[in-house]
Structures are given as C-alpha cells and as structure tokens.
C-alpha positions, 0 to 999 in steps of 0.5 A: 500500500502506497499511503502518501503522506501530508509532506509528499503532497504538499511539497507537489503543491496539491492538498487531500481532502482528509487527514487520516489521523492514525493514533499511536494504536493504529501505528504501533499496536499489532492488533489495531495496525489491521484496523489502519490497513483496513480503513486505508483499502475502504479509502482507496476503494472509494477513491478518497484523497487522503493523506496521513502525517507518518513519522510527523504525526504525534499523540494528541495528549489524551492518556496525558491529560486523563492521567492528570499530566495537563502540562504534557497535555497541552505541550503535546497538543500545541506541538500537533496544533502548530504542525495541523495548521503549517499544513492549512489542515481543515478535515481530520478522520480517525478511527480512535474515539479518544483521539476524535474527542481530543482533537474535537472538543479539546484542541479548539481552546489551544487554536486547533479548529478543525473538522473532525469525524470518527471513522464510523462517521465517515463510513456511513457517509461514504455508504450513503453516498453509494461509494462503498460497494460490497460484495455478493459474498457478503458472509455477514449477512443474517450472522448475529453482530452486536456493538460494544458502544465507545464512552468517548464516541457513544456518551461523550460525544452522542455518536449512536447512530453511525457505528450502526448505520453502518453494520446495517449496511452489512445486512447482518442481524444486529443484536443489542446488549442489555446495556448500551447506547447511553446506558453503554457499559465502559470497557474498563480502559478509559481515562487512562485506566488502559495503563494502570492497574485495575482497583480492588474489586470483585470483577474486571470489567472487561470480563463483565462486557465481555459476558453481556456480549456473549450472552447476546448469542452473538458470533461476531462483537463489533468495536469502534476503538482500540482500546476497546478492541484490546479489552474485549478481545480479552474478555473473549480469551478469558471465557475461551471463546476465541474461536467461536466469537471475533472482535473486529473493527467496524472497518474491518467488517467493511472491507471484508465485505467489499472483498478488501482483504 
C-alpha cells in the first residue's frame, strides 16, 4: 500500500481532502495496525484523497491529560496544533474515539479548529453516498453482530447512530446488549485506566462486557476503538471463546465485505 503522506503532497503543491489521523494504536499496536490497513483499502476503494502525517504525526495528549499530566497535555497538543495548521489542515478522520474527542472538543481552546469525524462517521457517509460497494459474498449477512458502544464516541460525544448505520449496511442481524447506547457499559480502559492497574474489586470489567456480549448469542462483537478492541478481545480469551466469537473493527467488517482483504 502506497499511503502518501501530508509532506509528499504538499511539497507537489496539491492538498487531500482528509487527514487520516492514525493514533499511536493504529501505528504501533499489532492488533489495531489491521484496523489502519483496513480503513486505508475502504479509502482507496472509494477513491478518497487522503493523506496521513507518518513519522510527523504525534499523540494528541489524551492518556496525558486523563492521567492528570495537563502540562504534557497541552505541550503535546500545541506541538500537533502548530504542525495541523503549517499544513492549512481543515478535515481530520480517525478511527480512535479518544483521539476524535481530543482533537474535537479539546484542541479548539489551544487554536486547533478543525473538522473532525470518527471513522464510523465517515463510513456511513461514504455508504450513503453509494461509494462503498460490497460484495455478493457478503458472509455477514443474517450472522448475529452486536456493538460494544465507545464512552468517548457513544456518551461523550452522542455518536449512536453511525457505528450502526453502518453494520446495517452489512445486512447482518444486529443484536443489542442489555446495556448500551447511553446506558453503554465502559470497557474498563478509559481515562487512562488502559495503563494502570485495575482497583480492588470483585470483577474486571472487561470480563463483565465481555459476558453481556456473549450472552447476546452473538458470533461476531463489533468495536469502534482500540482500546476497546484490546479489552474485549480479552474478555473473549478469558471465557475461551476465541474461536467461536471475533472482535473486529467496524472497518474491518467493511472491507471484508467489499472483498478488501
């Protein structure tokens, strides 16, 4: 895959129409480096002019400022904002719920003002616009599908419908968990809880998600972020299901269904 990079297209005198913000997951987290590769294969499959930052690209600061470091915060994200702007940086999708609530909420007070879409977002705009074409061997047609909601797409940021829309596109049947949408269950990774020790307590709660899922009947969970996507998939190892139920990315279920990977 040949993914032009911000710097290349700007140093040909030519701008894309989104910036790809990849995250630290989907750069260097094996698992979620699939999720990268996926949503890249949708991208150019719909013919999308995108670029990504590489090597230029940073943290935005989140765990930072959740961990209570908000001088490492806003030093992080002055640094990005100031590079963002360089480049006349207008649109911005990406596929990691903590950095879409960063660079939305968080980054216009610093002077960060940008357009900014979570790639379920994108996907559903791009499935309404006919641009996304899937295949007749669609194997997830009628196979049960549930959704974990994100705390920083679903409740932080209202996105519901979206992630949705878009497993609806995939004409699976799609099954709801008893707690979801607002009343969604956290994963147990977010805050910065991703990396620190859990507190004392009877449960993980990963494990409690894990078994709302499963209990679904589901064959297939579906996530909208890496850090879900990393505490479910242990959730499902914990309870030995691994090889009767996966965890996939909603990008991921796109592209296999448009014969992408």
């Amino acid at each position: 895959m040949k993914i032009p990079t911000l710097s290349e297209l700007t140093a040909k005198g030519q701008s894309p129409d989104i910036l790809f913000w990849v995250g630290c997951a989907g750069s260097y987290d094996e698992r979620y480096k699939r999720v990268t590769r996926a949503f890249a294969r949708i991208l150019l499959a719909a013919e999308i002019k995108f670029a990504v930052l590489g090597t230029e690209e940073t943290c935005t600061g989140d765990p930072a400022r959740r961990a209570g470091n908000e001088f490492l915060f806003q030093m992080q994200a002055l640094n990005n904002i100031q590079l963002l702007n360089g480049y006349g940086v207008k649109k911005i999708v990406t596929a990691c719920p903590h950095c879409f609530n960063t660079l939305k909420n968080e980054y216009p007070v610093l002077g960060g003002h940008y357009e900014v879409l979570h790639h379920s977002q994108f996907l559903q705009q791009l499935i309404n616009e006919g641009r996304i074409k899937l295949t007749d061997a669609n194997h997830y047609q009628g196979r049960k599908i549930t959704y974990h909601d994100s705390c920083y797409l679903g409740r932080a940021n209202g996105v519901y419908h979206a992630p949705r829309a878009v497993l609806q596109a995939l004409e699976a049947d799609l099954v709801e968990m008893k707690r979801c949408k607002s009343r969604g269950l956290c994963c147990g990774a977010g805050g910065a809880q991703m990396f620190k020790d859990a507190e004392k307590g009877n449960k993980e709660i990963n494990h409690e998600r894990t078994e709302e899922a499963l209990s679904t009947g589901a064959t297939t969970i579906a996530v909208a972020c890496p850090f879900c996507m990393t505490m479910i998939t242990d959730g499902v190892k914990a309870k030995e299901k691994e090889q009767e139920v996966k965890v996939k990315d909603l990008a991921e279920l796109i592209a296999e269904a448009q014969g992408l990977t």
